[in-house]
VOGU-3710 file (C-alpha; in Angstrom, 3 decimals, decimal comma):
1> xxxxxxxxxx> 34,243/47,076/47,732  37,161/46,617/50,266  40,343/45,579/48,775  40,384/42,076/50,715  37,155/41,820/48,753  37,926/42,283/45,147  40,944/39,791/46,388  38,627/36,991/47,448  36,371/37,772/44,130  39,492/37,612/41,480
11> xxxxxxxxxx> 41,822/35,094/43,448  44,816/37,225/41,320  47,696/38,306/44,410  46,755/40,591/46,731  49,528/42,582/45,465  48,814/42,593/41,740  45,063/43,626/42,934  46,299/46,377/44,710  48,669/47,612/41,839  45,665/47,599/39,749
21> xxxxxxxxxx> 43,419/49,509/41,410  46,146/52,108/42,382  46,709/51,959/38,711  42,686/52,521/37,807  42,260/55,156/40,371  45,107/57,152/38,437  43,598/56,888/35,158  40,278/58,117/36,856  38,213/54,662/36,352  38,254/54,113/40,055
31> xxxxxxxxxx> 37,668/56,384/43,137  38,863/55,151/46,690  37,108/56,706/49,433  38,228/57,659/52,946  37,367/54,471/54,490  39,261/52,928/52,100  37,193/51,331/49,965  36,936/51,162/45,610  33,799/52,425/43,428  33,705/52,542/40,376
41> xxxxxxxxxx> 33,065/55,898/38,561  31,680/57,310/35,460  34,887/56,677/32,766  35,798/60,279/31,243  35,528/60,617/27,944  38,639/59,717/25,438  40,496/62,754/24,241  40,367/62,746/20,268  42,874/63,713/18,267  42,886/64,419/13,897
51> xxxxxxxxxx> 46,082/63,867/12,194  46,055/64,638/8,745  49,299/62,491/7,460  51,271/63,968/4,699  51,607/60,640/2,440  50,507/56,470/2,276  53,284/56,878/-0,257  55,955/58,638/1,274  58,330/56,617/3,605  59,119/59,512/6,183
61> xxxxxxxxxx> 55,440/60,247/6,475  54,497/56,768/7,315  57,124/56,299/9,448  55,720/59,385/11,326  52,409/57,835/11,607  53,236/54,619/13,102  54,883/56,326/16,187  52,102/58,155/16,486  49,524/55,404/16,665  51,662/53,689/19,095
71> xxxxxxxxxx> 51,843/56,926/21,436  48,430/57,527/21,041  47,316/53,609/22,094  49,592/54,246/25,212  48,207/57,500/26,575  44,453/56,570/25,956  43,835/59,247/23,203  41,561/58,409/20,137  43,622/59,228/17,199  41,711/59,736/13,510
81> xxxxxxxxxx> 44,110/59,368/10,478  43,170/61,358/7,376  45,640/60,927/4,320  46,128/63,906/2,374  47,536/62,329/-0,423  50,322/65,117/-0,651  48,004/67,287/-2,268  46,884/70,909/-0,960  42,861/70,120/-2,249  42,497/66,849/-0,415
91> xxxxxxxxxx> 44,497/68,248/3,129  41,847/71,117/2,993  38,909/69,044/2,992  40,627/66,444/5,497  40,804/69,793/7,541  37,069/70,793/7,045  36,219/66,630/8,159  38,293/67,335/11,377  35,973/69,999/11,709  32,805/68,429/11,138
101> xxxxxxxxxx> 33,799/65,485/13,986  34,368/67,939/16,013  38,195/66,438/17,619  39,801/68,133/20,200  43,231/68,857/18,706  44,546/68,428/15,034  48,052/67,428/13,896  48,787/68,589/10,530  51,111/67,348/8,551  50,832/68,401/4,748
111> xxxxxxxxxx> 53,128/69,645/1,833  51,566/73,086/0,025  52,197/76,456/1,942  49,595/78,393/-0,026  47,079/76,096/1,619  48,018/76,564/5,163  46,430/79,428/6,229  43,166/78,250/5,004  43,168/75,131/6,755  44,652/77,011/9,857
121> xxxxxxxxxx> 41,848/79,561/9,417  39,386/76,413/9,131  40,467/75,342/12,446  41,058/78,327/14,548  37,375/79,356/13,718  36,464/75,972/15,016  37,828/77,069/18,136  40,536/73,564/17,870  44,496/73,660/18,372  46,108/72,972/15,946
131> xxxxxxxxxx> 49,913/71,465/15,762  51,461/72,169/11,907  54,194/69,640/11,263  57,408/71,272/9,059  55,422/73,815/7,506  54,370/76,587/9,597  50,759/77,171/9,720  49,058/80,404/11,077  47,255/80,204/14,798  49,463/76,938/15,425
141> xxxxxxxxxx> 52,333/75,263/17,065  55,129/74,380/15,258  56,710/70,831/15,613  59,678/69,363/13,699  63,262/69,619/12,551  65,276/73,088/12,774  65,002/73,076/8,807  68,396/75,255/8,494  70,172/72,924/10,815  69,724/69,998/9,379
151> xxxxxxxxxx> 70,496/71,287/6,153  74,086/72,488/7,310  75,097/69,530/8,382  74,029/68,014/4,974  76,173/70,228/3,150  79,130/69,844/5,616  79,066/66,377/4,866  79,163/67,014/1,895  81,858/69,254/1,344  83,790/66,840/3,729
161> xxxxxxxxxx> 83,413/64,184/1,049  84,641/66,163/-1,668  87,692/67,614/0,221  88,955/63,719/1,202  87,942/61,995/-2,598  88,080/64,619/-5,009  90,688/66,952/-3,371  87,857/69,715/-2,998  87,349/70,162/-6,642  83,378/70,375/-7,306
171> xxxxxxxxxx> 81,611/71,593/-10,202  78,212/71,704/-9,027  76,043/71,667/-6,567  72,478/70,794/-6,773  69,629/71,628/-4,209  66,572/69,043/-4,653  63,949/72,090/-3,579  59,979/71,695/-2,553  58,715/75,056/-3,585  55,555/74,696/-2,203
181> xxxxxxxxxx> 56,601/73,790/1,334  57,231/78,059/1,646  60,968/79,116/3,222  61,193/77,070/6,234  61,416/74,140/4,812  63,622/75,574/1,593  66,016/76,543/4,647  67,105/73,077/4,111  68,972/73,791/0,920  69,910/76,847/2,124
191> xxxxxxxxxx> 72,041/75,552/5,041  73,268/72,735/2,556  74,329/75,203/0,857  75,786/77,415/3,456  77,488/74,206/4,961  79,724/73,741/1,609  80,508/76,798/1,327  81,802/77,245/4,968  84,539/74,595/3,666  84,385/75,465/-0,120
201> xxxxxxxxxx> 84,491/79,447/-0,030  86,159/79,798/-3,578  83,350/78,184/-5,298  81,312/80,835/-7,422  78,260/81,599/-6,777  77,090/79,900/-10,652  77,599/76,442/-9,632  74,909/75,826/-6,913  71,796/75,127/-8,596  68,392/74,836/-7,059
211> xxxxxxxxxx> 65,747/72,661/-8,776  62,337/72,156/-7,662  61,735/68,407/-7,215  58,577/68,829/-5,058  59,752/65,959/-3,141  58,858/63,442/-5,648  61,341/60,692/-6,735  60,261/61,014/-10,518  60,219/64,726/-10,844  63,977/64,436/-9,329
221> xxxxxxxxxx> 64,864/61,383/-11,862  63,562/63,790/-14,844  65,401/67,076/-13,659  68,736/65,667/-12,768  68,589/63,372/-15,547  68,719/66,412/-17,663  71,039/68,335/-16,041  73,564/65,516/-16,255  72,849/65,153/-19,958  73,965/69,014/-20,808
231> xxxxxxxxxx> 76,879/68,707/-18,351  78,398/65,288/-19,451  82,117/66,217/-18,853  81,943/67,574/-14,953  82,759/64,976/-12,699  82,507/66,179/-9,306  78,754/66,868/-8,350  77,501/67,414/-5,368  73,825/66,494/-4,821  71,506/67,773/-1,771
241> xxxxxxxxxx> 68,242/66,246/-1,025  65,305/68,253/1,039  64,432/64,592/1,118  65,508/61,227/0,873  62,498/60,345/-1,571  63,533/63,564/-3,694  67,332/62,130/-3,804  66,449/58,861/-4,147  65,182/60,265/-7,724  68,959/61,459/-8,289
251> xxxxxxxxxx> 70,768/58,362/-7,465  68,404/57,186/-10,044  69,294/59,080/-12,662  73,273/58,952/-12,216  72,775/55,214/-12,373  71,022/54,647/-15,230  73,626/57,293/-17,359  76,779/55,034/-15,468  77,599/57,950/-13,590  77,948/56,620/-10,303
261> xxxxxxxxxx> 81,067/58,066/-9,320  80,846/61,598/-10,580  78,183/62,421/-7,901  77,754/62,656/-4,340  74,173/62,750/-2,427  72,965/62,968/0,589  69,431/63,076/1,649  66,832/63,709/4,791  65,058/61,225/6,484  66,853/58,289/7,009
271> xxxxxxxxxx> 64,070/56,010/5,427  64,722/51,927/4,997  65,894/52,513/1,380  68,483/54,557/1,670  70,170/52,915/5,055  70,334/49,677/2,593  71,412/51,813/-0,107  74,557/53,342/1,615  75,647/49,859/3,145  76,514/48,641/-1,080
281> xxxxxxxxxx> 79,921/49,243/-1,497  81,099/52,116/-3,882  77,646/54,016/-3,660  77,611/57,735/-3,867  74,996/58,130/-1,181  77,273/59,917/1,807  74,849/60,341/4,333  71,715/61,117/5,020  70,066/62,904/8,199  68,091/61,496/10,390
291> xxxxxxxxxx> 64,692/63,389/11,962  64,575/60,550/14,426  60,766/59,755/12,975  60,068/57,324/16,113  60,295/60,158/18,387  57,579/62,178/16,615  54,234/60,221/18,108  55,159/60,580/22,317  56,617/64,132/21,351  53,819/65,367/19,275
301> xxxxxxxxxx> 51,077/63,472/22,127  52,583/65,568/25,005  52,549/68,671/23,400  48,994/68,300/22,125  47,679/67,292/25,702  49,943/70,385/27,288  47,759/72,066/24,605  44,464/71,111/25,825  45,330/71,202/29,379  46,320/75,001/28,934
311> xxxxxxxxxx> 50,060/74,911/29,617  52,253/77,272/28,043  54,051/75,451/25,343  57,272/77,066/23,283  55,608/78,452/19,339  58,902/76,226/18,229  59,222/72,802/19,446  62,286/71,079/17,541  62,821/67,480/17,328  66,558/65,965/17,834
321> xxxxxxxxxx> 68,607/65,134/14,489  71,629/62,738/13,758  73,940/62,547/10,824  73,713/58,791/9,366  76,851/58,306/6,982  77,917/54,799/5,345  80,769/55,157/7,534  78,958/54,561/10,782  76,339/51,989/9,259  79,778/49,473/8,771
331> xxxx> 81,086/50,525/11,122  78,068/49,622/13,089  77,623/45,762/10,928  81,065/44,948/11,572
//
């Protein structure tokens, strides 16, 4: 049909027609031919993408999820969600389902190291890409955070709190670990670390502690609950999070022991809790660094369509990162 026709036909402008079927012939619904005029055409099929999300539970991973629904609706690609529950069993067999459909691309995102290479393997042999959020996974691309990075400016605003309220006296300094994520993602507490000592230099080695919280509020409630117990005298604790979830679990348990003021936090993520959290006046939650989760879904689409379209893509693809501090968030309501 001639473009006057499908005018005449519709009675929609003659301009809004044309914009559409410009629009159509794009997205490869609609051929025009020399002569000018529109057929329609056999619709390719949908690209189909499995993303195996980390956690229904966890904040971050949600978070993650919903931008990447949205970026999927908007670039036409069929996007199946698996949960995996944070748990290395159920991400494998979310893997082998992937699999079994038979998608064109998956998007992991799961917690336990000693499982990656087994769902990598999994998916390799299927002859599917494969995209490995945080964790690195063998045969994939890597997408996320410069673990390291983030974690030094965690710790530098951290030791900048101490220096300007407790004249850069600190007794301790905790790392809330994930030992199963492997070393990239412990790189977190390592640059914490690193970034407090950089302005600390003359603290011994003895007083930064690493504890393995797994990333689970209650594990992190238990642990530092203790540890404040057997120290009950220090009063200048630093406290770094390899999450906000995990450090969540530490504001916890200085609160319920009334010790408020003898610690400092901050945490990863930037999740709705703790930007409400740092906005109460006199709590000891710093700052926390933002992964920027809305930027994950159009990010993580691109790349996987580069994938499939055989582009060259970089092994390392990092994500931007901002420091958040209760600072900027009044500054910001005022």
């Amino acid at each position: 049909m001639s473009l006057e026709a499908i005018y005449q036909r519709t009675h929609i402008s003659k301009t809004t027609v044309y914009r559409v079927l410009k629009t159509f012939v794009h997205r490869g619904y609609v051929a025009q031919s020399q002569d000018g005029q529109y057929r329609l055409i056999s619709r390719p099929r949908k690209v189909r993408f499995g993303f195996g999300k980390q956690s229904g539970d966890m904040p971050f991973s949600e978070a993650v999820t919903a931008s990447l629904q949205d970026a999927a609706a908007q670039a036409g690609v069929d996007l199946t969600i698996l949960d995996n529950c944070y748990d290395a069993e159920t991400a494998v067999k979310a893997a082998e389902e992937f699999v079994k459909n038979r998608v064109d691309l998956v998007i992991e995102f799961q917690i336990d190291q000693k499982v990656a290479p087994i769902i990598a393997d999994k998916i390799a042999t299927a002859g599917i890409p494969l995209i490995a959020i945080d964790i690195p996974h063998p045969h994939a691309t890597y997408f996320g955070v410069d673990n390291f990075r983030v974690g030094m400016v965690a710790g530098q605003s951290l030791a900048e709190h101490a220096v300007a309220n407790w004249g850069g006296k600190v007794n301790w300094v905790l790392g809330l670990d994930i030992e199963d994520a492997g070393p990239l993602v412990q790189s977190r507490i390592t640059g914490a670390f690193e970034g407090i000592r950089a302005q600390l230099p003359d603290l011994p080695v003895e007083s930064f502690v690493r504890m393995d919280c797994r990333g689970i509020r209650e594990k992190s409630a238990r642990l530092v609950t203790d540890f404040l117990n057997r120290h009950p005298k220090d009063r200048h604790i630093l406290v770094a999070g390899a999450t906000d979830t995990s450090a969540l679990g530490a504001l916890e348990a200085a609160r319920s022991l009334k010790r408020e003021k003898h610690v400092a936090i901050v945490g990863q993520d930037c999740i709705p809790e703790v930007l409400e959290e740092m906005r109460r006046p006199g709590s000891p939650w710093v700052a926390s660094v933002s992964h920027e989760a809305a930027s994950y879904g159009p990010m993580l689409i691109q790349l996987g369509l580069s994938l499939l379209q055989g582009q060259t893509v970089a092994p390392y693809n990092f994500v931007e990162h901002k420091l958040v501090t209760a600072e900027s968030l009044h500054n910001r309501h005022l």
